[in-house]
MIGU-251922 format. One record per residue: residue number from 0; residue in one letter; chain; z, y, x of N, C-alpha, C, O in turn. Coordinates in steps of 0.02 Angstrom, whole numbers. Layout:
<sites>
NUM/A/A/Z/Y/X/Z/Y/X/Z/Y/X/Z/Y/X
...
</sites>
This chain:
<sites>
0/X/A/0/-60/41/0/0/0/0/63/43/37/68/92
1/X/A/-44/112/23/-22/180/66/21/215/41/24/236/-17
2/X/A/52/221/80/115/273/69/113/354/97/89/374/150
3/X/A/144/391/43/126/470/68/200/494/24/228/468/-25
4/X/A/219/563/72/288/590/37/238/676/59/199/702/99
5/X/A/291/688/-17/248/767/-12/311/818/-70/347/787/-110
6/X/A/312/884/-64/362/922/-105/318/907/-186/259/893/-197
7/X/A/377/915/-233/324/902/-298/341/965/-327/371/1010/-299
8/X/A/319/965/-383/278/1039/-422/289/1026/-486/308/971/-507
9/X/A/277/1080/-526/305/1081/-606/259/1029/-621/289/981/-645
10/X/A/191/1018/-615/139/981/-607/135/889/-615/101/848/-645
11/X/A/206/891/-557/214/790/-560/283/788/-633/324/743/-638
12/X/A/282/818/-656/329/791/-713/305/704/-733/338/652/-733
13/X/A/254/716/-743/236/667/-775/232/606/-750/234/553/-782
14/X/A/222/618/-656/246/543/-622/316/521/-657/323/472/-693
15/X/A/366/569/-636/434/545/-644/438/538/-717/493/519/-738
16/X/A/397/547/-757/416/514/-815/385/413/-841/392/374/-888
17/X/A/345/416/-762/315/363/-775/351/302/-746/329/245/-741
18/X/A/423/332/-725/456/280/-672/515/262/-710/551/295/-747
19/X/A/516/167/-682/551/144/-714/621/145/-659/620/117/-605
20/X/A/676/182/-685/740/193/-642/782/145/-677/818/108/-644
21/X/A/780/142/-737/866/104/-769/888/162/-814/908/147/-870
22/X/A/888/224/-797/921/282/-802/891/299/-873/838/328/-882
23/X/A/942/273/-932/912/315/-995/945/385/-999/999/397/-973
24/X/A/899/444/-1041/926/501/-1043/920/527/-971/975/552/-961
25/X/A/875/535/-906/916/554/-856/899/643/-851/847/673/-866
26/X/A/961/671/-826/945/734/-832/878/765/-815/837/797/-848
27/X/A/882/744/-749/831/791/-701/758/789/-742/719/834/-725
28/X/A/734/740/-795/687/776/-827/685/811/-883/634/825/-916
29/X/A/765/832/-897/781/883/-949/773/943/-890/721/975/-892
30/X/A/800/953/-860/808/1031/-798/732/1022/-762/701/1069/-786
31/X/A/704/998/-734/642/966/-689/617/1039/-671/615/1043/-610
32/X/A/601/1091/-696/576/1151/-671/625/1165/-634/625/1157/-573
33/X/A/690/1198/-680/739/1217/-627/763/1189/-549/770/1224/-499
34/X/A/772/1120/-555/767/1071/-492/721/1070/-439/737/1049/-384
35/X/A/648/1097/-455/607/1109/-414/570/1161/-410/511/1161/-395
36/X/A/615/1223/-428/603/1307/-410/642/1323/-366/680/1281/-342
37/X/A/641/1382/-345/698/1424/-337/718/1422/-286/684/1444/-239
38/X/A/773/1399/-278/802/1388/-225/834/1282/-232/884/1253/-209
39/X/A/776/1259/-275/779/1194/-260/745/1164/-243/698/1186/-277
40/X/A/715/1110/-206/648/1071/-212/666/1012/-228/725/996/-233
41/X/A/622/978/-237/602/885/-256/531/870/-223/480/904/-215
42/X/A/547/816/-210/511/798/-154/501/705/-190/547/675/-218
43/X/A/431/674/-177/428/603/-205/367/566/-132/324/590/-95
44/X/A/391/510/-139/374/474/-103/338/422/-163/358/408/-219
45/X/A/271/400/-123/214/367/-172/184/313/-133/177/313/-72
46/X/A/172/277/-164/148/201/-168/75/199/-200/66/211/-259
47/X/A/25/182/-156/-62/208/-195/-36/237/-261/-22/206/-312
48/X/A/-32/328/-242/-19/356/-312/41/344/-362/54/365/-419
49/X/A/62/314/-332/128/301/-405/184/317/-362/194/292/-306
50/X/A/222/361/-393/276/384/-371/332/313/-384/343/275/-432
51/X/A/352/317/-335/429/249/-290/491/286/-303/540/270/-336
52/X/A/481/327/-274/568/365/-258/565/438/-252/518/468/-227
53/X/A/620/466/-277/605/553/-276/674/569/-265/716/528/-284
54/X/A/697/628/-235/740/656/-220/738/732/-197/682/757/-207
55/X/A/789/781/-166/768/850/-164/845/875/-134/894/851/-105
56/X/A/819/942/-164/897/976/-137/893/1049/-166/844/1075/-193
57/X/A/961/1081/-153/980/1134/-175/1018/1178/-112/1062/1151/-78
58/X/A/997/1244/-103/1039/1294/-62/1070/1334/-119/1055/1358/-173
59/X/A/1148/1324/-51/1188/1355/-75/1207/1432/-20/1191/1439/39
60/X/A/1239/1474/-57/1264/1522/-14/1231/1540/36/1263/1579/71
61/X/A/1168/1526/58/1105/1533/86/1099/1480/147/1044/1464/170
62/X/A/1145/1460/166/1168/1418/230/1182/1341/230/1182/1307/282
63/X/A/1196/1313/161/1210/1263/140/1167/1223/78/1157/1241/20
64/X/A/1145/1160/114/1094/1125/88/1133/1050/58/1161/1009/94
65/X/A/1126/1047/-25/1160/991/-53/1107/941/-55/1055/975/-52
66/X/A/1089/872/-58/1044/846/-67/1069/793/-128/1123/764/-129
67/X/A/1029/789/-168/1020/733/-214/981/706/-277/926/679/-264
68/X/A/995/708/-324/934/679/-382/894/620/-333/835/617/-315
69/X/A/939/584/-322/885/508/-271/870/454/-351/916/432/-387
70/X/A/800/444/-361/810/419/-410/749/354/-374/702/386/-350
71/X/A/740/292/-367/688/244/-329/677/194/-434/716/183/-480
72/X/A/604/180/-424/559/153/-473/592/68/-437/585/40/-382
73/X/A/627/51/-496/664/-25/-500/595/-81/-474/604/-137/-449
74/X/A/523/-49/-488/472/-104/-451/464/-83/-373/408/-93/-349
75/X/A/502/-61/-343/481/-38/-273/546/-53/-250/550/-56/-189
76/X/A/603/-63/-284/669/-43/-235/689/-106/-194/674/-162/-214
77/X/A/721/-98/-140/725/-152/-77/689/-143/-21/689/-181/27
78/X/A/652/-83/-26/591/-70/33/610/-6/70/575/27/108
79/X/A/673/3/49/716/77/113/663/133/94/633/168/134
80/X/A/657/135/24/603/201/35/675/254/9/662/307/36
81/X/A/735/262/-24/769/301/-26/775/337/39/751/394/40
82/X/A/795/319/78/804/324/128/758/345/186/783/368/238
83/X/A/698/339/180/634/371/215/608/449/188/588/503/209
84/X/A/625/413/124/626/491/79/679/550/107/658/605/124
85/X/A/730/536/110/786/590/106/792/593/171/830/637/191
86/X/A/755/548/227/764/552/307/716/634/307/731/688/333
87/X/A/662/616/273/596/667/274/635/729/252/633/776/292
88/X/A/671/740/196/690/802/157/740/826/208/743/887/216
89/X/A/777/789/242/829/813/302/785/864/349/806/920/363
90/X/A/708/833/377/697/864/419/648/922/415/627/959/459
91/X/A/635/916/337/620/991/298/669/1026/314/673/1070/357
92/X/A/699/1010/287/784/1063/265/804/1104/328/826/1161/327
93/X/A/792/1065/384/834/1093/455/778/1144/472/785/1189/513
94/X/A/716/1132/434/678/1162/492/669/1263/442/632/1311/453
95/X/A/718/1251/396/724/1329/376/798/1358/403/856/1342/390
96/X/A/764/1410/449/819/1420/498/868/1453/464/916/1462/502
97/X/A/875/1469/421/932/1483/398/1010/1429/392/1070/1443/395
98/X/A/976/1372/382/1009/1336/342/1046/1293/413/1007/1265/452
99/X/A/1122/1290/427/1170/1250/458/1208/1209/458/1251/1193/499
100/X/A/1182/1175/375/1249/1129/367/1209/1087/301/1205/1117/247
101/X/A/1185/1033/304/1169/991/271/1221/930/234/1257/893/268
102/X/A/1217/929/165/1276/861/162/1247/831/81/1193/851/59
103/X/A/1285/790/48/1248/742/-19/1334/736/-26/1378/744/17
104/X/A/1338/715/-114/1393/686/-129/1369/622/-163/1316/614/-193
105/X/A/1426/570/-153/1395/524/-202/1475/495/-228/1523/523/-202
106/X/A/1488/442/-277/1551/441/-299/1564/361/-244/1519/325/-223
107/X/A/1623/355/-236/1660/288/-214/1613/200/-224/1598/153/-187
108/X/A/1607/219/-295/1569/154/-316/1509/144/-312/1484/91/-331
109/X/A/1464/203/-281/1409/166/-278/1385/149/-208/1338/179/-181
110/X/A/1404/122/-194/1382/87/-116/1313/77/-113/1295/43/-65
111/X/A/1263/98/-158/1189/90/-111/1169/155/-109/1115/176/-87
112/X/A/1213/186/-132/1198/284/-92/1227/308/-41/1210/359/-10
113/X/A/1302/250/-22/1343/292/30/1298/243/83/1308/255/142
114/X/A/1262/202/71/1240/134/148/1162/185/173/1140/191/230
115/X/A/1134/216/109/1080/286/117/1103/335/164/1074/361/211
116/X/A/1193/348/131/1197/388/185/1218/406/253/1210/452/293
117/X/A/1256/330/247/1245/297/335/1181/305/376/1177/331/432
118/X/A/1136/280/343/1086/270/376/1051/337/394/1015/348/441
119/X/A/1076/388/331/1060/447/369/1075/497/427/1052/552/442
120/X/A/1136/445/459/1169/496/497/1222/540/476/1261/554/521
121/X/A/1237/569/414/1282/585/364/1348/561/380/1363/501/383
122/X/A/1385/607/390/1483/590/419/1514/576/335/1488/591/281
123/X/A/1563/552/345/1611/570/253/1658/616/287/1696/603/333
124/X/A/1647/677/255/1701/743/260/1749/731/205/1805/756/213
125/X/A/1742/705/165/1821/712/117/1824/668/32/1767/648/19
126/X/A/1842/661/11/1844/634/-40/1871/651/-109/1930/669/-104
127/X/A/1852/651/-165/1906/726/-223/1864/681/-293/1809/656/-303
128/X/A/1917/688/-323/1915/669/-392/1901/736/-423/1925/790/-404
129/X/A/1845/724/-487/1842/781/-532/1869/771/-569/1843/735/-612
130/X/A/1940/795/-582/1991/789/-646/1960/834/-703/1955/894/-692
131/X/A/1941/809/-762/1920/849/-805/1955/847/-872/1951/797/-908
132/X/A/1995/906/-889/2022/880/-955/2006/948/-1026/1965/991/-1011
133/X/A/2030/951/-1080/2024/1000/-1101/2084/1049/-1110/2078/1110/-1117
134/X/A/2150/1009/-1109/2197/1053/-1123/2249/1007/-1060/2265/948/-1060
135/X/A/2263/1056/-1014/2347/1020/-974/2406/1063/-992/2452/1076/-954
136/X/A/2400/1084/-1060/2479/1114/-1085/2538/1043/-1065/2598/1052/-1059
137/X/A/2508/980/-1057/2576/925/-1066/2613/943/-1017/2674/936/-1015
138/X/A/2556/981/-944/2605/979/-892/2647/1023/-855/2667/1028/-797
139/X/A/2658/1074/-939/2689/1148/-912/2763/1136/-917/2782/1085/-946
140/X/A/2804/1177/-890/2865/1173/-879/2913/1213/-890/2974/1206/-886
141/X/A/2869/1270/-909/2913/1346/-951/2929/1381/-903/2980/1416/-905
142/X/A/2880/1378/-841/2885/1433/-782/2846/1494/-805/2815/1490/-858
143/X/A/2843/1552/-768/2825/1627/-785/2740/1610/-756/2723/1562/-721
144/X/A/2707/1651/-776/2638/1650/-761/2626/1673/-707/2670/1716/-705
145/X/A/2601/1677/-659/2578/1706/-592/2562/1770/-598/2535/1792/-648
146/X/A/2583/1820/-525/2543/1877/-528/2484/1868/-515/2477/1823/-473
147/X/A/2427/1895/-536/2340/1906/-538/2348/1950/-452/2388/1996/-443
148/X/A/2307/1927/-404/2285/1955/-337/2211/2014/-360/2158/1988/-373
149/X/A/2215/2059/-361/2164/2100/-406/2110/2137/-321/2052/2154/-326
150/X/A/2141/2141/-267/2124/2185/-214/2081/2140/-169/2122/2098/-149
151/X/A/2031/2126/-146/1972/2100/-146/2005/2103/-56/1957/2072/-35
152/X/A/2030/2111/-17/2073/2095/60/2115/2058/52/2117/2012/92
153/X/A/2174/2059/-7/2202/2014/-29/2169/1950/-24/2177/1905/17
154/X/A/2136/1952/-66/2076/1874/-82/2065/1875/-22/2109/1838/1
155/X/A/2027/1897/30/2013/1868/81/2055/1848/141/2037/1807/183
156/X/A/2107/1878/142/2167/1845/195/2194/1777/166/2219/1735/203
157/X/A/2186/1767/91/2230/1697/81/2158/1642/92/2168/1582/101
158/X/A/2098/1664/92/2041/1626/109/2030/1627/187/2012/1576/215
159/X/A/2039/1674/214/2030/1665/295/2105/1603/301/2095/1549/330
160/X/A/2154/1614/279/2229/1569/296/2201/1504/270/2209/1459/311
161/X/A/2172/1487/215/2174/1392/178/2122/1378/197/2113/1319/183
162/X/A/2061/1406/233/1994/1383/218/1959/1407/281/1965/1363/323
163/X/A/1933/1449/299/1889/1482/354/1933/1454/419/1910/1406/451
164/X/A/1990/1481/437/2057/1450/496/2030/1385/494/2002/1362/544
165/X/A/2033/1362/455/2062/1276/460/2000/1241/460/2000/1188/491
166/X/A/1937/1262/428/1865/1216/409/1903/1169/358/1894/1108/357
167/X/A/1926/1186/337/1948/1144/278/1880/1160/219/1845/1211/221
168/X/A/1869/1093/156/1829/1104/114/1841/1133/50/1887/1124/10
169/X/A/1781/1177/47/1814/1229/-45/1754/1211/-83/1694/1204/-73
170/X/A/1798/1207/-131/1761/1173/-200/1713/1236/-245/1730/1258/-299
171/X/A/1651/1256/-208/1607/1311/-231/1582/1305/-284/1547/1350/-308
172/X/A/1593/1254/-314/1558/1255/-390/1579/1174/-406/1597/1133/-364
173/X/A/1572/1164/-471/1591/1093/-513/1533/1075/-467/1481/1105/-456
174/X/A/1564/998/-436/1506/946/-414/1489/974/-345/1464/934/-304
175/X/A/1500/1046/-325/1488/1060/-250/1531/1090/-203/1542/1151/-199
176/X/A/1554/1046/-165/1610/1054/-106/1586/1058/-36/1566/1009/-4
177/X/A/1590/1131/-10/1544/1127/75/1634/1129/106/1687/1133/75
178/X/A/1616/1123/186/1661/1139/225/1650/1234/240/1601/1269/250
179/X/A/1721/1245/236/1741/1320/219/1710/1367/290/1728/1355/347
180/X/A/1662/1422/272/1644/1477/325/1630/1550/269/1610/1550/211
181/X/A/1646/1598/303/1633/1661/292/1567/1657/247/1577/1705/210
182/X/A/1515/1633/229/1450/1617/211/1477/1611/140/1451/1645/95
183/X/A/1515/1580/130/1537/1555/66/1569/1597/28/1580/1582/-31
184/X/A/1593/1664/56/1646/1702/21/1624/1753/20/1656/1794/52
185/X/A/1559/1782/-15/1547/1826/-16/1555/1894/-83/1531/1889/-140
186/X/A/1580/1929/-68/1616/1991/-92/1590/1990/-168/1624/2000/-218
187/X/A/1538/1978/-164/1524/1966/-263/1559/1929/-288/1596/1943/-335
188/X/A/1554/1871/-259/1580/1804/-303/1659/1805/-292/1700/1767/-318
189/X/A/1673/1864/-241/1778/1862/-245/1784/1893/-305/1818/1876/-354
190/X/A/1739/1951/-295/1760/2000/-360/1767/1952/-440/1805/1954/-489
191/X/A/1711/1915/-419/1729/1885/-492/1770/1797/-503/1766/1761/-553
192/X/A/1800/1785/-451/1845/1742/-459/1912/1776/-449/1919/1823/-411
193/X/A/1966/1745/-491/2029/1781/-514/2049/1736/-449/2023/1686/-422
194/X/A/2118/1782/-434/2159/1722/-373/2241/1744/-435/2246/1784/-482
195/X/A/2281/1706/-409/2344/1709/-429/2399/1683/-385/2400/1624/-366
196/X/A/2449/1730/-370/2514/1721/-314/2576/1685/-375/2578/1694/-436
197/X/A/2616/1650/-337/2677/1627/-337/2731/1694/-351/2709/1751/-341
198/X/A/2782/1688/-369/2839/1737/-347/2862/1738/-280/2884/1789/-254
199/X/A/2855/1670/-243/2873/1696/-182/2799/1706/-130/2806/1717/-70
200/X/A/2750/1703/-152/2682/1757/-134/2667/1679/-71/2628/1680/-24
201/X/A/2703/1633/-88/2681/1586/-37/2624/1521/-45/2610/1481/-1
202/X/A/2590/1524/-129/2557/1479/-157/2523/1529/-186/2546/1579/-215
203/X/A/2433/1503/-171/2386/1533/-236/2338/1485/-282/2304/1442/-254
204/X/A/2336/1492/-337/2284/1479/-384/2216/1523/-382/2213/1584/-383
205/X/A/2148/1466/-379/2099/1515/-371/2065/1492/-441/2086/1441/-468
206/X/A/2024/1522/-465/2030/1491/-534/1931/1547/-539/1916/1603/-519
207/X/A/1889/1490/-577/1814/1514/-586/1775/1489/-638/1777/1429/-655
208/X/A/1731/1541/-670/1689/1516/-718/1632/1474/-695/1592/1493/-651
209/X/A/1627/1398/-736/1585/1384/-700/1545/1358/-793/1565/1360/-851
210/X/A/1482/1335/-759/1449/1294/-829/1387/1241/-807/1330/1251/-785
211/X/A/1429/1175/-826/1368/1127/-823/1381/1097/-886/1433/1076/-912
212/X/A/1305/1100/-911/1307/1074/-977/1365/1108/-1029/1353/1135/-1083
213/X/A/1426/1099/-1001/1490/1167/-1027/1524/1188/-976/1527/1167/-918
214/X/A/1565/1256/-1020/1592/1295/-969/1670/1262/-962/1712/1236/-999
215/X/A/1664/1277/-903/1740/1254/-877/1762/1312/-837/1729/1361/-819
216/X/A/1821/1299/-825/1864/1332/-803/1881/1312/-707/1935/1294/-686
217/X/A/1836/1320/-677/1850/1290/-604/1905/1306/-585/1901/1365/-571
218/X/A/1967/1284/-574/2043/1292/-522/2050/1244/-471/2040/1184/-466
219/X/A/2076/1302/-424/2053/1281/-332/2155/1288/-319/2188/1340/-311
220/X/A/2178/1219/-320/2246/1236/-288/2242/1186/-226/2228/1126/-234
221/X/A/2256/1213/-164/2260/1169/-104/2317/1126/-85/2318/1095/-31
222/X/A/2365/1125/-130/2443/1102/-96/2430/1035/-137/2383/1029/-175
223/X/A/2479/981/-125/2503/921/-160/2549/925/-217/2546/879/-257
224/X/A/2597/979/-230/2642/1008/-236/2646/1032/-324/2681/1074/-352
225/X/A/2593/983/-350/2566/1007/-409/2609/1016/-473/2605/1058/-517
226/X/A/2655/958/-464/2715/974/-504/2802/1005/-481/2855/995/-510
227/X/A/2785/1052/-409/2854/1062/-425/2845/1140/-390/2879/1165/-345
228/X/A/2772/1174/-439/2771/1226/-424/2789/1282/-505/2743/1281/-546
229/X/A/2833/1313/-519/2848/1323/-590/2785/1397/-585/2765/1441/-547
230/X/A/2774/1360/-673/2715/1430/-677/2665/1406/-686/2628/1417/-734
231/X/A/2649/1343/-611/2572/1345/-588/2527/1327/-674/2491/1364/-707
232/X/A/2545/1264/-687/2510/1238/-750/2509/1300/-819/2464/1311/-860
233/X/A/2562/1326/-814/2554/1392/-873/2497/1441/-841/2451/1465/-874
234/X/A/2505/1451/-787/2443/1481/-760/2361/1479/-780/2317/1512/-806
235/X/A/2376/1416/-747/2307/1378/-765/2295/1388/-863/2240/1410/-879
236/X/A/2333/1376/-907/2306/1375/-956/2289/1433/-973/2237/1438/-1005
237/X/A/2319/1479/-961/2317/1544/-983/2236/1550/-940/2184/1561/-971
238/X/A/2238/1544/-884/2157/1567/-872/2112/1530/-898/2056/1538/-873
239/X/A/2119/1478/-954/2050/1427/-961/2058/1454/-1046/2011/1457/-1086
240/X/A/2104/1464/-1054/2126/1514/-1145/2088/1581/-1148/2066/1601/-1202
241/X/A/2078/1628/-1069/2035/1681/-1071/1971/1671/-1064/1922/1700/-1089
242/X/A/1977/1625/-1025/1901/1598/-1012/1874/1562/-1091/1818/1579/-1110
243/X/A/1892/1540/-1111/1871/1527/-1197/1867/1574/-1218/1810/1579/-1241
244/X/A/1900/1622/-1227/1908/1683/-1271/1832/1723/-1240/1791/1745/-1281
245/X/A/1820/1727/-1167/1755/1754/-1159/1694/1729/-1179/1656/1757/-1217
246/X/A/1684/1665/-1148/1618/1645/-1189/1635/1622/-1260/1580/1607/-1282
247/X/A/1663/1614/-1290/1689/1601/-1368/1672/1530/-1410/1657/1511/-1467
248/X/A/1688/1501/-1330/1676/1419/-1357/1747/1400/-1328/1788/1441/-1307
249/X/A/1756/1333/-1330/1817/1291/-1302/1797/1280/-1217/1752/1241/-1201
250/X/A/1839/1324/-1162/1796/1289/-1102/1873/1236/-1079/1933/1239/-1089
251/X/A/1832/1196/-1047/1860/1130/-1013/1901/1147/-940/1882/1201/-920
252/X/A/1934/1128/-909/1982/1126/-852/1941/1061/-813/1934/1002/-828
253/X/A/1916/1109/-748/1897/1069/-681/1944/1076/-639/1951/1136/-633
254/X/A/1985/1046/-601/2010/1027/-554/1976/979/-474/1975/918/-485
255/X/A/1960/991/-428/1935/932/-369/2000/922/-353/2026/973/-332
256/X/A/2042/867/-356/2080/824/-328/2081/779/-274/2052/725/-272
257/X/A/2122/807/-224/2135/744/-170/2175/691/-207/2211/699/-256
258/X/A/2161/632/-173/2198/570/-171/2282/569/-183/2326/540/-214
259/X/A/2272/627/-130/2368/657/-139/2375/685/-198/2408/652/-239
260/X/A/2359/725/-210/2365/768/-271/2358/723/-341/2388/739/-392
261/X/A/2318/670/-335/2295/640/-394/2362/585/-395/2387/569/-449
262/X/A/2393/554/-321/2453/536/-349/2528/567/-371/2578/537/-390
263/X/A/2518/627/-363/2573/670/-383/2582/686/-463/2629/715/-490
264/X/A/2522/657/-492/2509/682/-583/2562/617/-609/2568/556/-598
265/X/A/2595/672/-650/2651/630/-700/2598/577/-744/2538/584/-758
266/X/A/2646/519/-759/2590/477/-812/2559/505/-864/2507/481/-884
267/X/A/2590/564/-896/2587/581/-973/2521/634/-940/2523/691/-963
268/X/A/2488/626/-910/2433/688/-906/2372/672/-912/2357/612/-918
269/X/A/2314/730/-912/2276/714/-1000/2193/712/-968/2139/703/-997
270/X/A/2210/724/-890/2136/708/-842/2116/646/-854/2143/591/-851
271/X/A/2053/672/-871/1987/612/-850/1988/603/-781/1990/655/-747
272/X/A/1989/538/-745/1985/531/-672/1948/462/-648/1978/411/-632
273/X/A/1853/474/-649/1826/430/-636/1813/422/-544/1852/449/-504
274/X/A/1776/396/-530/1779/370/-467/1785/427/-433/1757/478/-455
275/X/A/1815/428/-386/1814/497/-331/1757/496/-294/1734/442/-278
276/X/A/1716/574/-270/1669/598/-265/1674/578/-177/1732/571/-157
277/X/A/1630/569/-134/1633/562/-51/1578/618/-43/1519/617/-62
278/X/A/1611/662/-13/1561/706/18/1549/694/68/1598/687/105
279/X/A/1476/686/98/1457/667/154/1410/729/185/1377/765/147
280/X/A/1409/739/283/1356/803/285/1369/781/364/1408/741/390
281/X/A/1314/832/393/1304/852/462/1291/923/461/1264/953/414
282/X/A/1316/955/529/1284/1000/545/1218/1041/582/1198/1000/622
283/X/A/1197/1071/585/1123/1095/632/1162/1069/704/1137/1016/721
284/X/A/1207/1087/744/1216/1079/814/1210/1005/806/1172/969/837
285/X/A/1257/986/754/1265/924/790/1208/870/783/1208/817/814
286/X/A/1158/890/737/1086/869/697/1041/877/800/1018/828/829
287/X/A/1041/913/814/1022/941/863/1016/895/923/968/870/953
288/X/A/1114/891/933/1115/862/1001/1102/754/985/1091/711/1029
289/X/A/1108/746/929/1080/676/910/1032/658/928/1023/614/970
290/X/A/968/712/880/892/714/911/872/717/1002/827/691/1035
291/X/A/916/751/1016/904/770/1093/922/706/1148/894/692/1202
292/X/A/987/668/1107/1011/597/1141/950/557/1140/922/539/1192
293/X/A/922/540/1068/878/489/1055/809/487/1096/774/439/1112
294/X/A/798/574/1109/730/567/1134/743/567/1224/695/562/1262
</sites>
C-alpha cells in the first residue's frame, strides 16, 4: 500500500467520516473546523487514499503544543501508524519556532496511547484526576469566605511562589495542564481569573471560567490540605454560585486532583473521579540534544 501523511483541511471531513474507529458520537466531527483552524491542525495518514489514522494539535499560550484527537481506522490498526503519525506532527510542531514545549494527555487506562507515547519519546510529568461535580456544599464546614486578591502583582507573586519558582504544573484550562512559565500568565487572563487568600494570607484559591460542552467553574488549589483549610470549600461554592449567576445556567465545579489530594476527600463527597489523566511532554532543548545523540 502507499502510504502518505499530509495536514488536512475543512475539505477531508468526509475521509474521517469514512473511518471505522469504534467511536460512536465522536466529537471531533462535531468541532472538525474548529480542530483544524486556527491555532489547531489535524493531520491524517493514508493508505492508497483512505485515511488509517488522524491526529493533530493545539497551541497554547503561544509556546505550548497539546497533541491529540489520535483516532486509527480499526481495518489498519496493529501497523504503528498512530505512532508514525504523531512522530510526523512532533516534527511539524518543533519546527515553528515559537513553540518549546510539546506534551499529549491520555488517562491511566488506556495503555495503547501511553505505549504511543513511549515510543514517542514523551516523559510522564504528572498525573491529576478531573474531579467533576455540580455542587461540593457537603464539604463545607461553616468557615468565612476568603478575601478576593483584586491587584494583578498580588496574583503574580503567589504565581511566581507555586508555579514559575518551582516548574511545577498549572492546570490552564479543563483537560489542559502545561508545566508552569511566565508564558502562561499573561496579564489578560490574571485579570480575569479571581485568586482568593486565607486569613492567614498563607493559602490561595485560583478559581476560572471555563466551557467545554458546559461551563464550569475551573479551581486551582495546590496544597493536600483540602479538608482542614476552613472557608476553602465555602469559597469555592460561592465562586461557581457567581459563576452561574453570570452565564445564567447551572455551571459545574472542575477541580485537577493529585493522587494526594484525591486521598484526602471525606467519603461523603459528591466528585465524579474517573481514571486519572497522565500528562506526558518534552521540551525543544531536550527534543534537540536527543536528535543530536542519535545522529
Amino acid at each position: 500500500m502507499e502510504k502518505s501523511i499530509r495536514q488536512l483541511t475543512s475539505d477531508d471531513l468526509h475521509h474521517l467520516e469514512k473511518m471505522e474507529t469504534g467511536i460512536e458520537d465522536d466529537y471531533i466531527l462535531r468541532v472538525y473546523n474548529r480542530i483544524s483552524t486556527g491555532t489547531s491542525r489535524m493531520y491524517g495518514l493514508f493508505l492508497d487514499e483512505r485515511l488509517a489514522s488522524v491526529g493533530g494539535y493545539t497551541i497554547f499560550a503561544k509556546q505550548y503544543i497539546m497533541l491529540g484527537r489520535m483516532r486509527s481506522d480499526l481495518r489498519f490498526r496493529g501497523n504503528n501508524l498512530s505512532t508514525q503519525l504523531m512522530a510526523y506532527i512532533m516534527e511539524q510542531a518543533f519546527r515553528l519556532p515559537a513553540i518549546q514545549w510539546i506534551g499529549a494527555n491520555t488517562q491511566q487506562e488506556n495503555a495503547s496511547a501511553r505505549r504511543v507515547m513511549d515510543k514517542l519519546g514523551l516523559e510522564e510529568v504528572s498525573t491529576l484526576y478531573s474531579a467533576i461535580t455540580s455542587d461540593a456544599s457537603l464539604l463545607q464546614t461553616g468557615g468565612a469566605i476568603w478575601q478576593e486578591v483584586t491587584e494583578l502583582s498580588h496574583k503574580k507573586r503567589w504565581l511566581d511562589r507555586l508555579y514559575i519558582k518551582t516548574g511545577s504544573v498549572f492546570p490552564y484550562e479543563c483537560y489542559y495542564t502545561f508545566p508552569a512559565s511566565e508564558q502562561l500568565f499573561a496579564e489578560g487572563k490574571l485579570a480575569q481569573w479571581a485568586f482568593f487568600e486565607n486569613a492567614e494570607q498563607d493559602r490561595v484559591l485560583i478559581t476560572k471560567k471555563d466551557y467545554k460542552r458546559d461551563y464550569y467553574l475551573h479551581a486551582v488549589y495546590p496544597w493536600d490540605d483540602l479538608m482542614e483549610q476552613p472557608g476553602l470549600w465555602e469559597t469555592i461554592s460561592m465562586a461557581q454560585h457567581r459563576l452561574s449567576e453570570k452565564v445564567k445556567t447551572d455551571a459545574l465545579l472542575w477541580m485537577d486532583l493529585s493522587p494526594e489530594q484525591v486521598r484526602e476527600l471525606p467519603a461523603h463527597h459528591s466528585f465524579d473521579l474517573p481514571s486519572p489523566w497522565l500528562l506526558y511532554g518534552t521540551c525543544r532543548e531536550k527534543r534537540k540534544q536527543i536528535n543530536e545523540f542519535s545522529s
